[in-house]
N, C-alpha and C positions, 0 to 999 in steps of 0.2 A: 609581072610577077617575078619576084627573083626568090632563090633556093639558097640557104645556107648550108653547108656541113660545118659542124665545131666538131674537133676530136682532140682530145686531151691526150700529150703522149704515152704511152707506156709505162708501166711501170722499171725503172732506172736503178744503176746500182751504186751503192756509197763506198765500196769495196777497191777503187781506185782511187789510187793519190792524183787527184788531177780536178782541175778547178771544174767549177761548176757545169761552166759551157759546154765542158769537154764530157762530160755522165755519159757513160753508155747505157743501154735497157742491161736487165739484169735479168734471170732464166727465166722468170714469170712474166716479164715483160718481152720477149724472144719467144713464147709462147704463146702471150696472149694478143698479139699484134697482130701477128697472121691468121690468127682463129676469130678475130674480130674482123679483119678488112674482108675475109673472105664471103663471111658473112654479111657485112652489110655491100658488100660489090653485087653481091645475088640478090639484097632486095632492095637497094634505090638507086636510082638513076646514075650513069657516071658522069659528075661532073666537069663542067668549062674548065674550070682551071684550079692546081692545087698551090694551097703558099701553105710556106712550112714556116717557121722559126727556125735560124741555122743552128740551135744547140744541137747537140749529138743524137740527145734522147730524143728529140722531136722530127728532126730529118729523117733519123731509123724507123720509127713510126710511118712518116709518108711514104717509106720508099715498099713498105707491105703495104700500105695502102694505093699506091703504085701498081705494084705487081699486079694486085687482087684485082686489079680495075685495067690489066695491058695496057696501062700509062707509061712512055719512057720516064725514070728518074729524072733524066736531062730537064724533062716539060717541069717537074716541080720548080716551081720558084721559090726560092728562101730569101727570107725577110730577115734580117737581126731585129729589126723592128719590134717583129711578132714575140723576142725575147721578152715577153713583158707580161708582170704576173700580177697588175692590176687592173688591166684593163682597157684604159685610153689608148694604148698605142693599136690595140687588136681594133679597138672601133675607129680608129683614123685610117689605119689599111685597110677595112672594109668598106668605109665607105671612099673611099680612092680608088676604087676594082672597077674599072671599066667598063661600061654599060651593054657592053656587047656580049659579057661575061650573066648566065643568066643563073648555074648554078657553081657556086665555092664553096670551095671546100679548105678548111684551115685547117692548121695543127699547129697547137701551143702549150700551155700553161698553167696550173690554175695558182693564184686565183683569177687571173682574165678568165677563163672560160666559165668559170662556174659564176661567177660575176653578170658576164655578157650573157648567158642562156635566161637567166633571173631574172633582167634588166627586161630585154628584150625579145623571148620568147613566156610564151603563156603559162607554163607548167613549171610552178618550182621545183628544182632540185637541189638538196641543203648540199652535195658535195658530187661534182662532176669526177667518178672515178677514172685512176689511170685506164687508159684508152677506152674512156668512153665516148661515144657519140651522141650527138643529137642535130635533127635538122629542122631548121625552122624556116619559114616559109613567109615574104614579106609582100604584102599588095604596093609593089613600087613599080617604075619603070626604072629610076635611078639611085646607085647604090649610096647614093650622097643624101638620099632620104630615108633610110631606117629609124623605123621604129620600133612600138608593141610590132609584134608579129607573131606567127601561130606555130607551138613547138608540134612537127605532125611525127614524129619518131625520134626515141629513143633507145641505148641499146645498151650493154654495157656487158663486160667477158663472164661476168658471173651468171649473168641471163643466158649464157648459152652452153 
């Protein structure tokens, strides 16, 4: 059985002259990072291992998600890979995750996330909001085999 977490980053702000990669989260998004990790560190399990996307808005993300969870930052691994807002590159690092790794946790993008949750867990969701969560849950032993799998929570900062 392996466990996923998807987390979409934060809400990011347009108010900097600085290319895309570079976005910082923006006050609502510095708000609702920490008020979601905290939340969801108190009700699921902490995770094997985090990968982030190295864009700004998405590493600021993991690193409350981080905290909430007494993960060193350092332990985050960033992907540029994970830079990717349609999808294939988030499902070729998932399923690349090491078999020894039983639950991930990701932080990226949409439309990868809101794509990947659709795709491959049970429960549509028409728009995976900034930092929102969802974990889904796959009958594998190895991460090079995903499929359908079963969405068992989701959360998102307006729900709390």
């Amino acid at each position: 059985m392996k466990t996923l977490y998807v987390v979409r980053h934060a809400k990011s702000s347009w108010k900097f002259d600085v290319i895309d990669h570079e976005r910082p989260l923006n006050d609502r998004g510095l708000n609702d990072a920490p008020k979601i990790a905290s939340y969801i560190a108190q009700h699921m399990p902490k995770p094997d291992l985090m990968m982030s996307s190295d864009a700004m808005r998405a590493k600021t993300t993991a690193f409350f998600f981080a905290k909430a969870y007494q993960i060193p930052e350092n332990d985050i691994v960033l992907d540029h890979t994970l830079y990717d807002f349609e999808g294939r590159d988030l499902v070729n690092v998932i399923r690349n995750c090491d078999d020894s790794i039983h639950c991930l946790m990701v932080f990226g993008h949409n439309n990868a996330m809101t794509n990947f949750v659709n795709i491959y867990g049970n429960k549509r969701i028409d728009n995976v909001p900034t930092a929102g969560f969802t974990a889904i849950t796959f009958d594998i032993e190895h991460w090079k085999d995903i499929n359908q799998g079963k969405t068992i929570f989701t959360c998102t900062p307006k729900e709390l």
